[in-house]
N, C-alpha and C positions, 0 to 999 in steps of 0.2 A: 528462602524468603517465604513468608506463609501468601500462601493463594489467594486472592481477590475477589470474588463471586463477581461484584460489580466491573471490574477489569475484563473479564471471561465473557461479562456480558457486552460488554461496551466493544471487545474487538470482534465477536458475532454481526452484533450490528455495523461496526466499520467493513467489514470482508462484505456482507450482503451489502451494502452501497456500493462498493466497489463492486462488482457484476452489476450490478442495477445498470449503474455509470456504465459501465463496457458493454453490453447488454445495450440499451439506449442506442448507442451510438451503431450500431449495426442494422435498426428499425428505420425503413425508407419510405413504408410508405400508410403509416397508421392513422386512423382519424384524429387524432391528436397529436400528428407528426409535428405541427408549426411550434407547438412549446418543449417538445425535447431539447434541443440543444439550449436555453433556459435551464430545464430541469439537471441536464448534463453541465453546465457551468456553476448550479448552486451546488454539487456535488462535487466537482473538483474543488472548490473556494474549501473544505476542509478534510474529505477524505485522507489524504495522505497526513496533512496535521493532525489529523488524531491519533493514528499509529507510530508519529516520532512522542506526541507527546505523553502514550501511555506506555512506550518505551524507558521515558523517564520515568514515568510511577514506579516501574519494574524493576526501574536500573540499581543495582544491589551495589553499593558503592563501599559495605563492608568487606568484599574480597579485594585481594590485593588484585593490583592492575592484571599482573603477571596471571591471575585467577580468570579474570574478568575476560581478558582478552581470549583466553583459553575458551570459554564457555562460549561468546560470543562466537570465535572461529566455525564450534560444531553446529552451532544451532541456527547460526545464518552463512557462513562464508560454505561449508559443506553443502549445505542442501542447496544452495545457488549453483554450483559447477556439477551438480550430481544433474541438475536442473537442465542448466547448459549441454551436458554430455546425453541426457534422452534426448533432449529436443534437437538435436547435432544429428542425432541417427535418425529419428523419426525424416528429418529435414534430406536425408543422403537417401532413404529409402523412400521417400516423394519425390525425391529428382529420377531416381531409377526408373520408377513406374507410372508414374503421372507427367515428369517433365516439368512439375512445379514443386521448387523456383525453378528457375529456364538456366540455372547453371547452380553447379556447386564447388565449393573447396573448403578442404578441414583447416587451412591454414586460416581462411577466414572466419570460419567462427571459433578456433583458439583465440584472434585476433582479437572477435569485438568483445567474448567473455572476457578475454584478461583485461579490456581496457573498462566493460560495466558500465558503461553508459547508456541510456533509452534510446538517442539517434543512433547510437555507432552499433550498437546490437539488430536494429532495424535494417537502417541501409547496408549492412556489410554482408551480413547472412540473408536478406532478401526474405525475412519471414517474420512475421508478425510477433508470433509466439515466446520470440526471444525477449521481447518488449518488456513484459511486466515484469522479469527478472532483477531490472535495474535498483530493485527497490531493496534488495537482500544486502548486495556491499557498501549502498547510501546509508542502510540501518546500524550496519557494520559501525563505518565510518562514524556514523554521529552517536552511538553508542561510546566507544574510545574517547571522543570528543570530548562528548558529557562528563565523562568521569573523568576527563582531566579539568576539564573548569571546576566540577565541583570540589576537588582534591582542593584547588589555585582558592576556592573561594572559602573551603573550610580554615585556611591557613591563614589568608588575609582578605578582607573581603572585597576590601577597594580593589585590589588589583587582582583579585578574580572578579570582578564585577568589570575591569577593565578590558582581561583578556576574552571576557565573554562578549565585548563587544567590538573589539578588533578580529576578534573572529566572526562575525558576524558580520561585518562589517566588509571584510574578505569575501566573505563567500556571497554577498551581493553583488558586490564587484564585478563579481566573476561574470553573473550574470545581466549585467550592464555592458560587460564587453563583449558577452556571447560566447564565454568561453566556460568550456566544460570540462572538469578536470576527471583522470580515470576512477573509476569508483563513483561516480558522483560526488566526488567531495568537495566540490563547490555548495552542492543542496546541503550535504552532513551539514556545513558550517551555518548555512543560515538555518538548519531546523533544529538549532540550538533556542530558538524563538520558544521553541514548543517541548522539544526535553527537559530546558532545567526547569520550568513552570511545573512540567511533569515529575519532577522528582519531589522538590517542592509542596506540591499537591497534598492536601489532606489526604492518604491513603487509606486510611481503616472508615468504613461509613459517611463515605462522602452529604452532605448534605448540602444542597442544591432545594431551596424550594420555590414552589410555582410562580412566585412572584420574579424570581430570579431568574428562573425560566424562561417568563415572559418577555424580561428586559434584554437576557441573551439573546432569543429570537429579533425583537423588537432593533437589538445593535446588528446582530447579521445583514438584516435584511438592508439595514443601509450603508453598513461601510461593502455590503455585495455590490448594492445599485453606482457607488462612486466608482470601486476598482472592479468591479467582474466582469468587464468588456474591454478589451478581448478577452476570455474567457482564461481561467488561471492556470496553469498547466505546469506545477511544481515538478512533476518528471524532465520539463524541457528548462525547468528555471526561470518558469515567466511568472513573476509577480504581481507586475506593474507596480505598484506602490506598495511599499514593503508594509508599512505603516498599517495601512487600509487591509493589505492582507492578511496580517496577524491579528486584529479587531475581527474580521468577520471569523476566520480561522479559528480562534479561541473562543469564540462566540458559537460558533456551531460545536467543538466539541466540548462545552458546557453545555450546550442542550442533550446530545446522545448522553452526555454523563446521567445529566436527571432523569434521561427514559431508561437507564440502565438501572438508577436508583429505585426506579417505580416497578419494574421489571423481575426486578431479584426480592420483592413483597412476593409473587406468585411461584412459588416451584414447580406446579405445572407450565408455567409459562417461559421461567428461565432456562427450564433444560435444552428445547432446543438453541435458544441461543449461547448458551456456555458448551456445548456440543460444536457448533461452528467456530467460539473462542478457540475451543482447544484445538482444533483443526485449521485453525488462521493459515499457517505455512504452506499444506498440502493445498488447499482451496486455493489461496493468493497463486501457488506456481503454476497451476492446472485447469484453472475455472477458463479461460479463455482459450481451451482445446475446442471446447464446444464450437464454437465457430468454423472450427474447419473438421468436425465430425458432420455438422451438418452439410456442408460441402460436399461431403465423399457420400453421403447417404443421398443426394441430390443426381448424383450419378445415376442412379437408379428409380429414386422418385421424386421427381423438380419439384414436385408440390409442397415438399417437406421447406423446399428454400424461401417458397414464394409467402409460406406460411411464416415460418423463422424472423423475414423482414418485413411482415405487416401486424404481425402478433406482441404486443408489449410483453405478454402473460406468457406465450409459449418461451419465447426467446430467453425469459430470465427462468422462466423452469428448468429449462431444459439443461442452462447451463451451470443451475443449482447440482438437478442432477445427475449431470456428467461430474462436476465436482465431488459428489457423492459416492459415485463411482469408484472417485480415484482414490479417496478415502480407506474405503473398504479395502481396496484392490492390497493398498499399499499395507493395509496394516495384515495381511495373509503372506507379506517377505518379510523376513525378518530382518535383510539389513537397513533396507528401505524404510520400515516403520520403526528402526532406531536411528535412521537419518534424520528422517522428516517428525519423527516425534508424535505421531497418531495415538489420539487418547480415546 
């Protein structure tokens, strides 16, 4: 499939909200601490939506399934257990020396990677780290998904139009009753909301203009103010109103769409973000290391912590570039940088 420039751009800017958003939430005590968690709920109402639904822009539905599933396996279900398997040892050699977590066992973190879910990765393993993980076999999941409604829709369209909303329908459910299936595959089925839109999607020179822009913004902001309390939290499956949430959600990423469109006019200006596109993977698994590098460097100079959670600017630098770091790091092994795909 020919490459994107505006896609490249568009998932730079999804990755860098995503640390924003993580980032945020670690800042305790900054003069404009009382609007973060605000700024951290307009940022979950579409982050994760933009990444299932430029999944679908990407999703190549010309290879056979048997293709498809194959590709998907290396490029997301790989680097999630490779993922799994450092943060497993990092996690065995801080219980060794630090005593944090305050216990360990490999059988439980075999447990919560094989089950892939955000709580069962957290509470089982006892460490944060594993957390953002969950999002690699939910991509998995709604990738497969995709391509098979859209197979169901190519062939007939009512009844891929149906199964798209029985499946969706399902995976609401799910989260109505609290119930979370392994892999995420409750989220896969409802963020079918945002893949097939994504597939759909005008792909070659999106055209988005300012008026449109404006009216995207202008819907965000209210179907946020109905549904974005309590705050959206698509890794736990909280939507509140499903409705409400796909209006803001497609709403915010129609506006990153149009700042990627205005973005990729400047080549000085795209390159870093189509630099952080192609790096989406490595950033997504690694960016939230930063938090507990700052910890262990705290060890030795508290100021460094005190700084971390009263600094908006320090705290999202830093764990730009520790992300940066890991970039680099990974693309000098070479199986590593043909796991995770560093360009």
């Amino acid at each position: 499939m020919e490459r994107l420039q505006w896609v490249d751009v568009a998932k730079g800017i999804g990755i860098l909200i995503v640390i924003i958003g993580h980032e945020l939430q670690h800042v305790k005590s900054s003069p404009v601490s009382f609007i973060l968690d605000d700024v951290v709920a307009i940022i979950y109402a579409f982050h994760i939506p933009l990444f299932f639904f430029l999944s679908g822009v990407l999703l190549n539905h010309s290879a056979s399934f048997k293709q498809f599933t194959v590709k998907k396996l290396s490029r997301l279900l790989l680097p999630y257990f490779v993922s799994c398997l450092i943060f497993s040892i990092v996690s065995f050699l801080s219980y060794l020396i630090f005593k944090n977590p305050v216990s360990f066992s490999w059988f439980q973190c075999l447990y919560a990677c094989a089950f892939g879910t955000h709580d069962i990765l957290i509470q089982t393993t006892g460490v944060k780290l594993f957390a953002i993980l969950w999002f690699l076999p939910a991509l998995f999941c709604a990738s497969l998904i995709g391509y098979c409604i859209i197979t169901a829709i190519n062939k007939n369209t009512l009844m891929g139009s149906i199964l798209f909303l029985v499946i969706v329908s399902c995976g609401y459910s799910c989260s109505l009753l609290h119930l979370q299936l392994p892999w995420s595959l409750d989220i896969a089925m409802v963020s079918q909301i945002f893949v097939i839109p994504g597939y759909y999607f005008i792909k070659n020179g999106p055209k988005i203009n300012p008026v449109a822009a404006i009216l995207a913004l202008l819907v965000f902001a209210i179907a946020f103010h109905f549904n974005g309390v309590p705050v959206i939290v698509v890794a736990k499956a909280i939507y509140n109103n499903l409705f409400l949430f796909w209006v803001a959600a497609i709403s915010g990423v129609m506006v990153v769409i149009y700042i990627s469109q205005l973005i990729i006019k400047s080549p000085a200006v795209e390159k870093p973000f189509i630099f952080f596109g192609n790096n989406t993977l490595v950033i997504f698994c690694f960016h939230t290391v930063a938090f507990y590098i700052v910890h262990l460097l705290a060890l030795a100079f508290p100021v460094i912590l005190i700084i971390y959670n009263s600094s908006i600017a320090f705290s999202i630098i830093f764990a730009v570039g520790v992300s940066l770091a890991f970039v680099f790091a990974i693309r000098k092994i070479p199986l590593l940088n043909r796991i995770y795909g560093t360009q």
